[in-house]
Legacy VTK file of the C-alpha trace (Angstrom):
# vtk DataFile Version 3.0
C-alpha trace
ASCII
DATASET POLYDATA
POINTS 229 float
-18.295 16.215 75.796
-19.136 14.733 72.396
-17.083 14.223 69.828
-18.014 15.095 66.562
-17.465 12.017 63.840
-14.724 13.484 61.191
-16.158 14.092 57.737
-14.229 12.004 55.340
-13.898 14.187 51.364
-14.932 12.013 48.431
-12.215 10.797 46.649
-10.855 13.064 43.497
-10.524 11.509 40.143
-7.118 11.403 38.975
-5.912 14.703 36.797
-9.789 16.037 37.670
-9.533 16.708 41.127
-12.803 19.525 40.539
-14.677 15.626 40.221
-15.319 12.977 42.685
-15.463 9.386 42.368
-18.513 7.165 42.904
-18.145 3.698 43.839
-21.470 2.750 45.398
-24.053 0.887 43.313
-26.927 3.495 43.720
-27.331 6.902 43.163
-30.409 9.178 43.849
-32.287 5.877 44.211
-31.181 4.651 41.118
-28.877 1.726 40.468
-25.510 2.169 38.498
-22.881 0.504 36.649
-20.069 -1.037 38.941
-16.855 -0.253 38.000
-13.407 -1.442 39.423
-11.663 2.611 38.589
-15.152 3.867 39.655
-17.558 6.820 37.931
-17.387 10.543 37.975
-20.037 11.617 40.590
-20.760 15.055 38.588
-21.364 12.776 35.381
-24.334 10.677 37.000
-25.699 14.097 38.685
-25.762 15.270 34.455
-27.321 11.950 33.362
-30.011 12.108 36.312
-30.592 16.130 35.659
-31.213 15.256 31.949
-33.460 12.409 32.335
-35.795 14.737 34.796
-35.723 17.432 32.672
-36.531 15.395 29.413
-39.601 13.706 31.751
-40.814 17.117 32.667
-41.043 18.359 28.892
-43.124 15.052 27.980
-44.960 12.741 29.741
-43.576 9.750 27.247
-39.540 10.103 25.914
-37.867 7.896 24.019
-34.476 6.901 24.768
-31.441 5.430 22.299
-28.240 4.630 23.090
-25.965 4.983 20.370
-22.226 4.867 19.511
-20.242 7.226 17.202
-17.215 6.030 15.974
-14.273 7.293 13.157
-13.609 5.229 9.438
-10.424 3.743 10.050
-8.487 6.154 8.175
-9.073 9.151 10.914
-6.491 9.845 12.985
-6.602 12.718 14.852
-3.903 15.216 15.336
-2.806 18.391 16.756
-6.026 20.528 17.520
-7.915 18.215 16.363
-7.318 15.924 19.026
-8.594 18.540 21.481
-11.596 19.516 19.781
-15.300 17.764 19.769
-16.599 19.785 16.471
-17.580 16.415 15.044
-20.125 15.642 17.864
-20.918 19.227 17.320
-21.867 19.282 13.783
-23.657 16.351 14.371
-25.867 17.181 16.759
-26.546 20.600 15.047
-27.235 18.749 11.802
-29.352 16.220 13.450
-31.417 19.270 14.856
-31.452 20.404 11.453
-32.778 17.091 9.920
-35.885 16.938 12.780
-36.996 20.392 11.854
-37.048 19.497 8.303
-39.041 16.429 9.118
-41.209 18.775 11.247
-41.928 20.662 8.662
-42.954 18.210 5.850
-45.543 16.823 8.425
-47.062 20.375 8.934
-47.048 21.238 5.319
-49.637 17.785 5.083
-51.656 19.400 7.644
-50.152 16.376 10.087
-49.823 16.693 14.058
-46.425 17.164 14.830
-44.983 17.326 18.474
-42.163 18.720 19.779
-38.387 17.196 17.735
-36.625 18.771 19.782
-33.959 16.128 21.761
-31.903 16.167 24.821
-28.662 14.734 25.130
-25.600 13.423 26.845
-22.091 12.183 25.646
-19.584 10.471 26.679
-15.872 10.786 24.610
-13.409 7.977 25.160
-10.380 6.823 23.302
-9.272 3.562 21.592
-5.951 1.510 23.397
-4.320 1.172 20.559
-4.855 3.479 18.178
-6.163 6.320 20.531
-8.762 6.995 17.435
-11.721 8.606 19.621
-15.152 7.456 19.702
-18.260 8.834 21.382
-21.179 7.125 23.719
-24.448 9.023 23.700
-27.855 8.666 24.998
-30.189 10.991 23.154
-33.681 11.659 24.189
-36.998 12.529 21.844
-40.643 13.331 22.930
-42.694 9.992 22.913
-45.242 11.154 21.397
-43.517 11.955 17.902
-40.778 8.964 18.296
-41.595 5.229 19.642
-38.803 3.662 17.790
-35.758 4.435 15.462
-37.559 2.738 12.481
-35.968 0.801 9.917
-32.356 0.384 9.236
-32.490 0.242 5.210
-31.249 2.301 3.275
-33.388 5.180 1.662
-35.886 5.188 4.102
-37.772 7.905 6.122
-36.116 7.211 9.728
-34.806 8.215 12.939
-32.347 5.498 12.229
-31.233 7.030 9.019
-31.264 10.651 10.258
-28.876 9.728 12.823
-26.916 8.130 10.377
-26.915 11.036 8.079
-25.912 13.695 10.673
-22.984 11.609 11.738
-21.929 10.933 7.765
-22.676 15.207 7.614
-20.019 15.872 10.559
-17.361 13.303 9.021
-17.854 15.200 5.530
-18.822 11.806 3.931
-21.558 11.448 1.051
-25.288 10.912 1.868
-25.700 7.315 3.150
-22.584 6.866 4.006
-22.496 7.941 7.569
-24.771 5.067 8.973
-21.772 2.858 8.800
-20.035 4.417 11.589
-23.249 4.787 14.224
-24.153 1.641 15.947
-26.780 0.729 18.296
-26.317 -1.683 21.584
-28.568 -4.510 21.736
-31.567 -3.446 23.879
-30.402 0.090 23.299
-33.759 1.490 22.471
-36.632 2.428 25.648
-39.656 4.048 26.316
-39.879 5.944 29.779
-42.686 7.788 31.294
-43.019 9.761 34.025
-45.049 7.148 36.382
-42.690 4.162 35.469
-39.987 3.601 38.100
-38.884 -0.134 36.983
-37.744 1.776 33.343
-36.246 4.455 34.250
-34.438 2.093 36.502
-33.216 0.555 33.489
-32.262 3.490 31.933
-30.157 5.053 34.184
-28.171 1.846 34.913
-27.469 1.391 31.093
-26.682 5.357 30.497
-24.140 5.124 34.057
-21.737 3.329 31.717
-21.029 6.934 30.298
-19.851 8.015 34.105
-17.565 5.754 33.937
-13.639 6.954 34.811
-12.309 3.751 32.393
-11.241 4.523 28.416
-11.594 8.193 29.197
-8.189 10.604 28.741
-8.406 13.062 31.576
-5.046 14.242 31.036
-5.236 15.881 27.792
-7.626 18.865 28.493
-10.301 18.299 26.183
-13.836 17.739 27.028
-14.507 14.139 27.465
-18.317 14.602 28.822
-20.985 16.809 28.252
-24.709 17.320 27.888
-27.611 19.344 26.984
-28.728 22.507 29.236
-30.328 21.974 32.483
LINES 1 230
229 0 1 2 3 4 5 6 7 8 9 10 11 12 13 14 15 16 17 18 19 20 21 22 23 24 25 26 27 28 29 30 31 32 33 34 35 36 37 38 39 40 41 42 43 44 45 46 47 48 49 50 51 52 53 54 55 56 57 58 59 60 61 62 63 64 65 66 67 68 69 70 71 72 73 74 75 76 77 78 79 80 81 82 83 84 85 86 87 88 89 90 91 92 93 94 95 96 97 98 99 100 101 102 103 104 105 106 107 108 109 110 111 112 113 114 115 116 117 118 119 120 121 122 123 124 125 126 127 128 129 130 131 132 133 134 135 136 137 138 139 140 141 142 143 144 145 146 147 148 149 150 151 152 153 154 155 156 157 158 159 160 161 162 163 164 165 166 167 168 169 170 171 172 173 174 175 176 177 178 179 180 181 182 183 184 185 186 187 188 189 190 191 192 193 194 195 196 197 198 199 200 201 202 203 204 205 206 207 208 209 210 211 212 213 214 215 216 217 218 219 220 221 222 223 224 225 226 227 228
């Protein structure tokens, strides 16, 4: 008679037990971020589903990584310490901005291609000052975006449109929002649907937002999301 081998359950993250931990260092084929407290299994299947998606609407997409972070006088309290309507504005107003840009080019009779983005997000919070702050890794066609442009000021960019949504969901003045976006070094890539080694790359760098570290699962709040699959 042969035994059957005992199926062991994935490991629950602490206060989440709906998610499971991941502590190999590939997932789907791809390689990941090791970390000592692990990453949320359901988090990487997000990242991966968003990726393929964003592949399958374009044959190029552009990918940034960028950071969101609070002035130094935010503090957030009571609801607002539950509530992502900040991320939410921005990405609405960033939607916003694209279509306007959309527009201008078809008013000069200019090819435009799709501005429409995907997304994911990651919400952590400081040690000391709990102040939250938000990891992202957006997604644009290729075709219509190959880079974020420049960083001046008063300039037609993707750079500056980020900045501008953020600076719109804060409630600060035009211009002013750029200070509180920053992009990691390397932070910007060009995938495509035939090139393995970069989407490689990708998904290793965008694992860090999996991650169970800096995130407060005891709260309630959303502390990861992403666009529609």
């Amino acid at each position: 008679m042969k035994h059957k081998s005992k199926l062991i359950p994935p490991k629950r993250v602490p206060y989440q037990y709906h998610l499971s931990l991941w502590a190999q260092s590939w997932y789907k084929g791809l390689p990941v971020l090791c970390n000592k407290e692990g990453l949320v299994c359901e988090y990487l299947d997000k990242i991966h589903s968003v990726l393929i998606k964003s592949l399958e609407q374009s044959s190029k997409v552009f990918v940034v990584r960028v950071d969101l972070s609070f002035p130094q006088y935010f503090y957030a309290i009571g609801e607002e310490q539950l509530s992502n309507a900040s991320l939410n504005l921005f990405i609405k107003n960033l939607r916003y901005r694209l279509g306007q840009y959309a527009a201008r080019k078809r008013q000069l009779e200019l090819r435009v291609y799709s501005v429409d983005f995907d997304y994911v997000w990651a919400r952590e919070s400081g040690d000391v000052n709990c102040r939250p702050h938000y990891h992202l890794l957006l997604l644009f066609n290729g075709h219509e975006f190959n880079s974020l442009g420049r960083f001046s000021c008063h300039r037609e960019s993707l750079y500056n449109r980020l900045g501008d949504a953020w600076g719109y969901a804060l409630g600060l003045r035009e211009g002013e929002g750029a200070k509180y976006i920053y992009i990691p070094d390397g932070g910007q890539y060009m995938i495509g649907s035939s090139d393995p080694i970069q989407m490689e790359r990708v998904f290793f760098r965008a694992s860090y937002l999996a991650k169970v570290a800096t995130k407060d699962f005891k709260s309630g709040f959303h502390v990861f999301g992403g666009s529609r699959v």
